[in-house]
N, C-alpha and C positions, 0 to 999 in steps of 0.2 A: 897451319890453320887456314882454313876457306873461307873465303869471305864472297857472298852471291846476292843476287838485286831477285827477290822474290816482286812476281806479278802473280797476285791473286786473286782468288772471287772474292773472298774476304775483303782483302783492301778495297777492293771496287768497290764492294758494298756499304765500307763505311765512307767510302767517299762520296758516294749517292748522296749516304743517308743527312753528309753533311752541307749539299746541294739541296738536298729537299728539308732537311731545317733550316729554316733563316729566320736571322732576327729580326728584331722590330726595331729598327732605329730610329727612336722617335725623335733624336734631335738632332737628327739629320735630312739633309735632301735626297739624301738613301733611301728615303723612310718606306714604309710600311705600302704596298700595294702601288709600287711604282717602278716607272724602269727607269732608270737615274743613269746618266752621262756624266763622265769627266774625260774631257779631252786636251792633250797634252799635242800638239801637231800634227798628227796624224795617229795616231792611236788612241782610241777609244779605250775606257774603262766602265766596266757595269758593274753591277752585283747580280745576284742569283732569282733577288727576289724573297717574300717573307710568304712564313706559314705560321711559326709561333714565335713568342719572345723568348723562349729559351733556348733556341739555339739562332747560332751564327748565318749571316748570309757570309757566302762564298764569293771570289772576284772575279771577273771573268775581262777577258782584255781581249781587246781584236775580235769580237765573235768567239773567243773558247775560254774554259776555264784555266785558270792558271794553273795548274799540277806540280807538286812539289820536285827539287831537284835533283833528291835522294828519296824520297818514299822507298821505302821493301828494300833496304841495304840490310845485310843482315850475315851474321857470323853462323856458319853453313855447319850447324850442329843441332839446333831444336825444331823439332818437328810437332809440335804441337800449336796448329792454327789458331786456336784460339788464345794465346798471345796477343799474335797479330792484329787481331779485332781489338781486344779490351787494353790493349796500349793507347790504339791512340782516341778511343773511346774515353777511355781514362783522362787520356791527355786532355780532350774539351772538358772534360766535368774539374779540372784541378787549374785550366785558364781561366775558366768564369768564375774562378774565385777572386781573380786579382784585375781581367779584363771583362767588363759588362757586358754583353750582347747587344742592350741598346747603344753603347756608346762605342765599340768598336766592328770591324769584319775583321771575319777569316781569311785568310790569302794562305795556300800551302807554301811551304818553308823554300824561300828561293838565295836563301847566303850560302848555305852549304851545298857542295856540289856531292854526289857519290862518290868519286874521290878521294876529296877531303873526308869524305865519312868512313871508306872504305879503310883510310890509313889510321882514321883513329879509334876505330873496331880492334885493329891487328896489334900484335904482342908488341911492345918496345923490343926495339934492336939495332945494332949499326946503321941497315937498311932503311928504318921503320922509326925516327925515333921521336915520332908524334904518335905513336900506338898508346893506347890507356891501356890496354892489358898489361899484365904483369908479364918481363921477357921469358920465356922458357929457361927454368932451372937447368933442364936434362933429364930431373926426376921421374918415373913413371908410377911411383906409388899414391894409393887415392888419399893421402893425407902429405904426404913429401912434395908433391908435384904443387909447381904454381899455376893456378886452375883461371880459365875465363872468366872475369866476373862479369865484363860488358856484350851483352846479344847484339843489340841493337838501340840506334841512335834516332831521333824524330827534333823535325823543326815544323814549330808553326810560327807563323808571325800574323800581329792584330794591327791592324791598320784602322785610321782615322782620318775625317774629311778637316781640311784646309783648304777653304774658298771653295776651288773648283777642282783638288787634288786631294787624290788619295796618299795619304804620305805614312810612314812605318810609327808606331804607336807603341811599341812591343814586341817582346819575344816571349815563346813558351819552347825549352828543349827536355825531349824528355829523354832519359837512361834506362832500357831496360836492365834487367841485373837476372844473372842464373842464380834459382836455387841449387841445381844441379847440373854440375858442367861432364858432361859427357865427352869422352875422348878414347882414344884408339893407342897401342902400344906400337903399335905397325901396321905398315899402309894396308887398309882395307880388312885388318883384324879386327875381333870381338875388341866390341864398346863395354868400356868401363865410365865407372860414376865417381865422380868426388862431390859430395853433398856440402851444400856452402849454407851457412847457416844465417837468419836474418839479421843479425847483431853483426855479422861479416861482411855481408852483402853489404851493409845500410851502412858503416865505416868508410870499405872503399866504395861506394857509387857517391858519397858527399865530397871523396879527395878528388874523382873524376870530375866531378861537376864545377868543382873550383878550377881545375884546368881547364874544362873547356868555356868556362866563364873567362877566362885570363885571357886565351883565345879570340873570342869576339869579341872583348876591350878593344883588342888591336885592329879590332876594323874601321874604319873613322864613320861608317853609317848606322853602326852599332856601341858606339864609344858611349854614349849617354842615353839610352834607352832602357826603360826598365827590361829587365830579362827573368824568368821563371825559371826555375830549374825542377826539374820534377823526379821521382824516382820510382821507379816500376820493379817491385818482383815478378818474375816469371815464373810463372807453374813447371810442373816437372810433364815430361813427352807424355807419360800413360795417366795426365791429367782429364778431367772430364770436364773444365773448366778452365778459364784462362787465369792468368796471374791477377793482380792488384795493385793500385798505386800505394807508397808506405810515407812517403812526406815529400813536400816541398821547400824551397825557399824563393824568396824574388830578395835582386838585386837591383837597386835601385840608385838613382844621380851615378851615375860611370864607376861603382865599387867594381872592386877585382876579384873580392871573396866573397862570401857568404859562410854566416856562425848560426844565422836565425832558425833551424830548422822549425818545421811546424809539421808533426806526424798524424798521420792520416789513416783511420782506423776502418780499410773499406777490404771485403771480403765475398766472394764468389762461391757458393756453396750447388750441391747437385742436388734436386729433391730425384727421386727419393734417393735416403743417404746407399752408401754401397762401401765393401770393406775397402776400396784406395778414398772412398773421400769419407770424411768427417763432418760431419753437423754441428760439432758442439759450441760453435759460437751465432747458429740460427736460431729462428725463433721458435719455439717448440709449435705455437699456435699458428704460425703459417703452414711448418709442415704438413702438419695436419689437415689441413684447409685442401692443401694438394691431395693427401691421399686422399681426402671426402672424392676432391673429383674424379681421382686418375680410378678409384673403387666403383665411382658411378658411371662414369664413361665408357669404361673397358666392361662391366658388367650390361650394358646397352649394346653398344656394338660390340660384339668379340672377335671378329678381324683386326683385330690392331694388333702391331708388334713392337711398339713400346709405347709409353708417355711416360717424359722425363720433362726439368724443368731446370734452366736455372736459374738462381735467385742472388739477386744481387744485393750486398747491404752497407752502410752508410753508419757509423759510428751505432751500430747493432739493431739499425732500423733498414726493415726492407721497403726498397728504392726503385727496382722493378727488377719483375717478372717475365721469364722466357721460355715458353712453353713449347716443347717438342712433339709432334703425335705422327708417329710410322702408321701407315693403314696398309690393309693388304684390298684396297678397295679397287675397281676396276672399271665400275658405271659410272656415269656420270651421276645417275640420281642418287648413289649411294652416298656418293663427294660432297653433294649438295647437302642431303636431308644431315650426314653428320655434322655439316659444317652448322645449322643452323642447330641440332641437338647441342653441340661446343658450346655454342652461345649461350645456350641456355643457363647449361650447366655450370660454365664461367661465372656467367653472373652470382649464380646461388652460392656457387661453393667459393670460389677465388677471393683473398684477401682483396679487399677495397681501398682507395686511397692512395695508389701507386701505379704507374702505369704498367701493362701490363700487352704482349704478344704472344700467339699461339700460331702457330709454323704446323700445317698439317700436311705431309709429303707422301708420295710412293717409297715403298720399301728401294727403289732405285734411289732415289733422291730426288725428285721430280715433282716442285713446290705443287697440290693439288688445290691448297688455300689458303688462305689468311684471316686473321680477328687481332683487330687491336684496340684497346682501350686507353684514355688518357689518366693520368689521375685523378684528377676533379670527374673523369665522364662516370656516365653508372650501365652505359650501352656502348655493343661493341660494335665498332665498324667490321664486316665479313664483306669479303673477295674471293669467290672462287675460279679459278682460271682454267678455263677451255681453249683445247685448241682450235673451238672453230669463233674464236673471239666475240662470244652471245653473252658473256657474262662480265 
């Protein structure tokens, strides 16, 4: 097995995104529309700075952001990016259940080094024998063979102000887990599949997490801090959406286990539906909502080459909306006048009440614009982006 340090747009982007969210921390000298020092000798400590109360400020030390010290380690078999994203997407939405935004920051994950993550990605073995995977049987049959259950490993840590210090508050680690571990009989031969089922997954990713909970007991700056454990399915490579978080537990005063689990009923569906993905657990009435616009949109302008959308949902309530629009547009004022039709039509047609983005690109890939909506707003913000920077 391979194990590789992915850098990607993706990561980058949610690392942005978790730069330009920032908390509100109203009861601190962190707070809200400031630029706040803690200095330890010669090193500075900031934060990022606030935009809403729902998401985290980021730490930034010396003039740069802290970056985590294993981000994109990762067991060199799923090829589907969007994982990548809604892991650790996932990851902030299942911290702010146990750490506040007002009362803590984000600092990316600095205990674990790639290393350490890289050896406890990899199978148990003589060599290996802090690996969470399961050691190879020898087996090569897709129900005989001992299959990867662990993808990928994420450390965040929540920090809190003492006096004039920023000091560690918490842990959030999360476990990706394959629904399907894909492997090879020999080197560089046809890929084969062993389908791993969630009652499987969800067994061994709670024994993993008790190990690697046992693990940071024995570090003494992690000995008594609460810690989160979190559990990610991963979607399958020819998914059109990424995985899901399926439960957590936090650990709390210095425990070495965890029994409490708490399961998490969240769910990533593709409008419109299509024969690899299933709708049956979305809302019929949002669907709907989508086709009204993707029918009216694509019926106005008919140079598009797709609108898609995905939809994300929260114990069977949708949470937000992600809209996709391929154009086959070339003018500027064509980029424009749809961008502002979008709007329109969003408004009228798009479910209310959830936040909501529309990503309008070239058939290359080549973001032409943007619209984003907050939950509470009833108007979208639009950006369309030129290259002679007028917009």
């Amino acid at each position: 097995m391979r194990i590789k340090r992915i850098r990607m747009i993706g990561l980058v982007a949610v690392a942005a995104l978790v730069l330009a969210g920032c908390g509100n921390l109203k009861n601190s000298s962190f707070g809200a529309n400031s630029t706040s020092n803690t200095t330890t000798g010669s090193k500075t400590t900031t934060t990022t700075g606030t935009t809403t109360s729902d998401d985290y400020e980021g730490v930034i030390k010396n003039g740069q952001y802290r970056t985590s010290k294993s981000r994109g380690v990762n067991v060199s078999q799923n090829d589907n990016v969007m994982n990548l994203k809604s892991f650790e997407i996932g990851l902030l939405d299942v911290s702010k259940k146990v750490f506040s935004t007002d009362k803590y920051v984000m600092q990316e994950g600095q205990y674990l080094k790639s290393s350490t993550v890289e050896n406890w990605l990899g199978r148990y073995s003589k060599s290996n024998q802090s690996g969470l995977n399961p050691k190879d049987n020898g087996k090569k049959g897709e129900t005989t063979r001992n299959p990867i259950y662990l993808q990928q490993l994420e450390e965040q840590d929540y920090m809190v102000q003492n006096g004039s210090k920023l000091s560690l508050g918490g842990v959030t680690i999360g476990l990706g887990l394959n629904s399907v571990d894909y492997y090879t009989k020999v080197q560089y031969g046809a890929t084969y599949e062993t389908k791993i089922s969630t009652t499987e997954l969800t067994a061994q990713g709670k024994k993993m997490a008790n190990k690697v909970l046992q693990r940071l007991r024995q570090r003494s700056s992690l000995k008594n801090v609460p810690i989160v454990l979190a559990l990610y399915k991963q979607s399958s490579n020819d998914s059109l959406v990424g995985g899901n978080m399926i439960g957590y537990a936090v650990s709390k005063n210095g425990s070495t286990s965890v029994s409490d689990w708490k399961s998490l009923n969240w769910n990533n569906y593709v409008f419109p539906a299509t024969s690899e993905s299933k709708n049956a657990g979305a809302n019929n009435n949002d669907e709907s909502d989508f086709s009204s616009f993707k029918s009216h949109v694509q019926n106005f302008f008919p140079n598009l080459s797709g609108v898609t959308a995905n939809a994300h949902y929260k114990d069977k309530s949708l949470s937000k909306l992600s809209v996709n629009i391929t154009t086959k547009f070339y003018s500027e004022t064509e980029i424009i006048s749809f961008t502002q039709y979008v709007s329109t039509a969003a408004k009228r047609y798009l479910p209310s009440g959830v936040p909501v983005e529309i990503t309008i690109k070239s058939a290359n890939g080549d973001i032409q614009s943007f619209l984003a909506r907050t939950a509470k707003g009833s108007s979208y913000y639009t950006h369309v982006f030129s290259d002679q920077g007028n917009n």
